[in-house]
Structure formats: structure tokens, C-alpha cells
VODRENDO-380844 format. One record per residue: x, y, z of N, C-alpha, C, O in turn. Coordinates in steps of 0.2 Angstrom, whole numbers, padded with zeros to 4 digits, always signed. Each point is the difference from the previous one (the first is absolute). Layout:
REM residues N
XYZXYZXYZXYZ
...
REM end
This chain:
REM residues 116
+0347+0422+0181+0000-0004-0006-0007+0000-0003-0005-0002+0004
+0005+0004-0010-0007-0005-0003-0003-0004+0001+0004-0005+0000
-0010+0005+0001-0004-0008-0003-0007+0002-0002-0003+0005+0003
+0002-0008-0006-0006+0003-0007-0005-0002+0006+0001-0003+0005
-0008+0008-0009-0004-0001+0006-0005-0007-0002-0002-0002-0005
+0000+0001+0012-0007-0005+0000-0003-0001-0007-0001+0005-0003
-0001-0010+0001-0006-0001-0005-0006+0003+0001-0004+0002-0005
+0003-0001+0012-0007+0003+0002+0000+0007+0000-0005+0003-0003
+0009-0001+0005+0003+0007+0000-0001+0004-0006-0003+0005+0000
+0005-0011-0006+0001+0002-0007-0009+0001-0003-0002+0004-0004
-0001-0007+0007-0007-0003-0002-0003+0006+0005-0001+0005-0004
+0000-0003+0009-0003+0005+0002+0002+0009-0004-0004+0004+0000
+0010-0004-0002+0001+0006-0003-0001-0001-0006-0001+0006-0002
-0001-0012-0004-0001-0001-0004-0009+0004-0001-0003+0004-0003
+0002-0008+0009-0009+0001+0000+0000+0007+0003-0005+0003-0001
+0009+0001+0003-0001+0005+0005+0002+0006-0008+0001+0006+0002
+0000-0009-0008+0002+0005-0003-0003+0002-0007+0003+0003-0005
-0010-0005+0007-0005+0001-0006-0005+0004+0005-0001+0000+0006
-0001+0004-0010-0003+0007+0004-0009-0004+0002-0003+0002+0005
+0000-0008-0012-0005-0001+0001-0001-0005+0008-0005-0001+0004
+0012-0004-0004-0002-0003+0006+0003+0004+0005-0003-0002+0005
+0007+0008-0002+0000+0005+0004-0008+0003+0001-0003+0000+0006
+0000+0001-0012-0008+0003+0002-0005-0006+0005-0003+0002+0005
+0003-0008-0006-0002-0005+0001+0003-0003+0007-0003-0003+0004
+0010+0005-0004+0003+0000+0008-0005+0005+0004-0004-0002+0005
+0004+0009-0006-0002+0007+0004-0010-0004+0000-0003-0002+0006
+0000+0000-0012-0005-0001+0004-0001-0007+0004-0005+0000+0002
+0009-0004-0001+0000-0006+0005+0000+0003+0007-0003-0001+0005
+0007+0005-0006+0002+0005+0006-0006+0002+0006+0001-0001+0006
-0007+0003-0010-0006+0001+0003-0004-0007+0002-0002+0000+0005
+0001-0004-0008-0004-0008+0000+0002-0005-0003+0003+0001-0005
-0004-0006+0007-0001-0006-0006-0004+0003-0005-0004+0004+0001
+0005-0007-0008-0004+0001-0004-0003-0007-0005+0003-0006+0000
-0007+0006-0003-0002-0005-0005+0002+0001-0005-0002+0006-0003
+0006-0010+0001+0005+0000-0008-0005+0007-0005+0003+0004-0003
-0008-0005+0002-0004+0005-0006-0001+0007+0004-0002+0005-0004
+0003-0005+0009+0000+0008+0005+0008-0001-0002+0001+0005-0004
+0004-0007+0005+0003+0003-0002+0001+0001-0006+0002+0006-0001
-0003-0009-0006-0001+0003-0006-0004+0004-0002+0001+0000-0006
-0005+0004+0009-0006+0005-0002+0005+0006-0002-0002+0003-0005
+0007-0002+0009+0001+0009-0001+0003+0000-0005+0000+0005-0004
+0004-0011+0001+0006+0000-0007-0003-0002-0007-0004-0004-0001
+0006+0009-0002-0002-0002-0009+0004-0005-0002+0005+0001-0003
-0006-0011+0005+0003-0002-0004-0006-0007+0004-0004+0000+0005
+0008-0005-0009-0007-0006+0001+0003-0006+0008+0005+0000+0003
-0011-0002-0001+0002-0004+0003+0006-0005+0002+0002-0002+0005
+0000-0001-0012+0004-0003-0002+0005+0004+0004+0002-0001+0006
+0001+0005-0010+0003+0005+0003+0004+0001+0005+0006-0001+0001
-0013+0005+0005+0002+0000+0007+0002-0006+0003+0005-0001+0003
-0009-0004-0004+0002-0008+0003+0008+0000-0003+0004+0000+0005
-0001+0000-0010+0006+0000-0002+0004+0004+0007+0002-0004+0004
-0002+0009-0003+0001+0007+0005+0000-0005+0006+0004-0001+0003
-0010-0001-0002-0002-0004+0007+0007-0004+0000+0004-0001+0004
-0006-0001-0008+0005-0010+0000+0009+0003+0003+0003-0002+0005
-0001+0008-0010+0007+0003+0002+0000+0000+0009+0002-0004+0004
-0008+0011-0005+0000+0002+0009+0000-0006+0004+0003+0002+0005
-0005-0009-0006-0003-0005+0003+0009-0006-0001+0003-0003+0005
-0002+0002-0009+0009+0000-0001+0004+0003+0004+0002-0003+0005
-0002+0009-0005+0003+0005+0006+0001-0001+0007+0004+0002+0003
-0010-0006-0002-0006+0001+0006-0001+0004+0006-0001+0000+0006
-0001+0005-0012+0000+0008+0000-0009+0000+0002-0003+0004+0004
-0002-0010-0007-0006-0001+0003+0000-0009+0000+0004-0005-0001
-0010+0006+0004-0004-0010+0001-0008+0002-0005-0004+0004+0000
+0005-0009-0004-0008-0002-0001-0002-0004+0003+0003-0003+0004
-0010+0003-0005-0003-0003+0006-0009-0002-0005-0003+0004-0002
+0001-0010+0000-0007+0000-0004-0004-0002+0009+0002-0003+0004
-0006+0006-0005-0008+0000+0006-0005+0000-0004-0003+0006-0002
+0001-0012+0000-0006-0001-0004+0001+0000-0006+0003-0005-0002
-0006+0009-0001+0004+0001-0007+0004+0005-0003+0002+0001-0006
-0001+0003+0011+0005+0006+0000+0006+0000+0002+0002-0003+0005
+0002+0006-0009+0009-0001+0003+0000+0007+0001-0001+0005-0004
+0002-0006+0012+0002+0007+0004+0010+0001+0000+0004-0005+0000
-0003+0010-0001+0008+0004+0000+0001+0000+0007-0006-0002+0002
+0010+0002+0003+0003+0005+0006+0007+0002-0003+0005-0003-0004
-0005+0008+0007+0008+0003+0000+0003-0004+0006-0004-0003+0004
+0011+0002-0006+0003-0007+0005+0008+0008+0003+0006-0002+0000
-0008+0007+0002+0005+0007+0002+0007-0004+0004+0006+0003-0001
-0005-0007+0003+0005-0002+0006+0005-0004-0007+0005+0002-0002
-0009-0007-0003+0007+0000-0006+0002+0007-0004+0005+0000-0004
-0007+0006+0006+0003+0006-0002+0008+0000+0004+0005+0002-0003
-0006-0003+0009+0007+0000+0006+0006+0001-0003+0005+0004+0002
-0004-0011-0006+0007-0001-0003+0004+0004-0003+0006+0000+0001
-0011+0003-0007+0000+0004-0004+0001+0010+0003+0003+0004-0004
-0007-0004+0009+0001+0005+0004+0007+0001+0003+0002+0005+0002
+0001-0010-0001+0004+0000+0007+0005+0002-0007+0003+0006+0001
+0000-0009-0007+0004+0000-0005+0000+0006+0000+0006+0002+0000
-0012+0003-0001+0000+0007-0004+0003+0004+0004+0005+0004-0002
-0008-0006+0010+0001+0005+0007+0009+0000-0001+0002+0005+0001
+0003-0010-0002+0006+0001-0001+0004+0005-0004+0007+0001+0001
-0011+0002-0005+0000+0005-0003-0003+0007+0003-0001+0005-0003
+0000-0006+0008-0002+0005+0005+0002+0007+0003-0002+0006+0002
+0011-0011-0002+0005+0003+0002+0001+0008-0004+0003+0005+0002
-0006-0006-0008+0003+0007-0004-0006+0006+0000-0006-0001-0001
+0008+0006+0004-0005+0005+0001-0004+0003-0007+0003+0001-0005
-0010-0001+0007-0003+0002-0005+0001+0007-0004+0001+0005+0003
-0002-0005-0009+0002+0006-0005-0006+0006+0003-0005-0001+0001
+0009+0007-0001-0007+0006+0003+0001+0003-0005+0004+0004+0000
-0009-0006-0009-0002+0003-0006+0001+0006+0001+0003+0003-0003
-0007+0001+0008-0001+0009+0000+0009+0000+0001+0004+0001-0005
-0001-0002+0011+0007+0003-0001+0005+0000-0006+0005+0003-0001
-0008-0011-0002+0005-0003-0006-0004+0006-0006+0004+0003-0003
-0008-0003+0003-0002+0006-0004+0002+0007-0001+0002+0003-0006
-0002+0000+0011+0003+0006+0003+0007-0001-0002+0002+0005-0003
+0001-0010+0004+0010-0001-0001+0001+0000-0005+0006+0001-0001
-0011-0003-0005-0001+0001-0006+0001+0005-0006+0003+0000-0005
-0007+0003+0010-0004+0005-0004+0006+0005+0001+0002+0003-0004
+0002-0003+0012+0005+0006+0002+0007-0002-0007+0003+0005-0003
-0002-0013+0004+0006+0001-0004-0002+0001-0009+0004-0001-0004
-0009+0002+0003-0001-0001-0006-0001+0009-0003+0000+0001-0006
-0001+0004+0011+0002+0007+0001+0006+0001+0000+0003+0005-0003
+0001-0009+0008+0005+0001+0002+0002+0005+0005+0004+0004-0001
-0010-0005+0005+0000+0003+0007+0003-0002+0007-0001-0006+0002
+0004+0009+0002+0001-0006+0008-0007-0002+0002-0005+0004+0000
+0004-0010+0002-0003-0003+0005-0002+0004+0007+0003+0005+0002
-0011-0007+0000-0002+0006+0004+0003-0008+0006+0001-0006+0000
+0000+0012+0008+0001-0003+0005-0008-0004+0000-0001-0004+0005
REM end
């Protein structure tokens, strides 16, 4: 039977599905960073990525952290799990092989038999 999933669930794929906070996951991935190291690489204002943070940080997809007067990012990878485990349930279906699916294409579109 159904049952819709977690709030949290919904909040990690949420965040997990804007490409800027994916970039900002990949570089956590490497170190902690300070909130303006992560805003250096992207064309848009602080205001911004802190928005991006706040999502990722909803998620708790990262933690901030102020040390002094900087607010340090970490990646928080183990709230990814849940979300991991959901997808891996879809694991069961064998991946598509594009060059064969290609090839099968292309034969019935000739309308040739298929090679062994």
C-alpha cells in the first residue's frame, strides 16, 4: 500500500533538485567551507547562496556553524541515507544499454533483423 513519503524526504529531494545547491553539495564534499568560499564560484549575490544554504540546511543536507565571525558550511552526507535507500528500491530495474538501444533502433528503422 502507499504512504506518501517523509516531510524530510520531500525537503531533501526538494534541495537535491536545483543544480545550484547540487554544486554547493559537490563542493562540501572536499571541506568545510566559509559561507563566501562557497559563494565565490557562482554569478549571483550573497543574499542568494545564503538562501541555497538555508534550503540545504532545512534538509539537513549541511550544519552551519559561526567561529568567530565566519559561518562555516559542513556537508552533513549520512542525512543523504534516506533518500539513498528510497532510490536504491528502484534498483531492481536493469539499466538501459543506449549503444544497444541504439543499434535496435536504427535496425528496426531500416527494417533489418537484429544482429545476434
Amino acid at each position: 500500500m502507499y504512504s506518501p513519503a517523509r516531510p524530510s524526504l520531500d525537503l531533501v529531494f526538494m534541495a537535491l533538485a536545483d543544480p545550484t545547491r547540487r554544486a554547493i553539495l559537490a563542493m562540501l564534499l572536499e571541506d568545510d567551507m566559509a559561507v563566501t568560499d562557497v559563494a565565490e564560484p557562482f554569478a549571483m549575490s550573497l543574499a542568494a547562496i545564503s538562501k541555497h544554504l538555508g534550503i540545504l540546511a532545512a534538509a539537513g543536507l549541511i550544519s552551519q556553524e559561526k567561529r568567530g565571525r565566519v559561518k562555516w558550511c559542513k556537508l552533513e552526507p549520512d542525512n543523504l541515507r534516506e533518500a539513498s535507500i528510497w532510490m536504491q528500491a528502484f534498483g531492481q530495474f536493469e539499466a538501459v544499454n543506449l549503444d544497444a538501444f541504439e543499434r535496435f533502433l536504427a535496425q528496426e528503422l531500416e527494417g533489418t533483423p537484429p544482429e545476434a
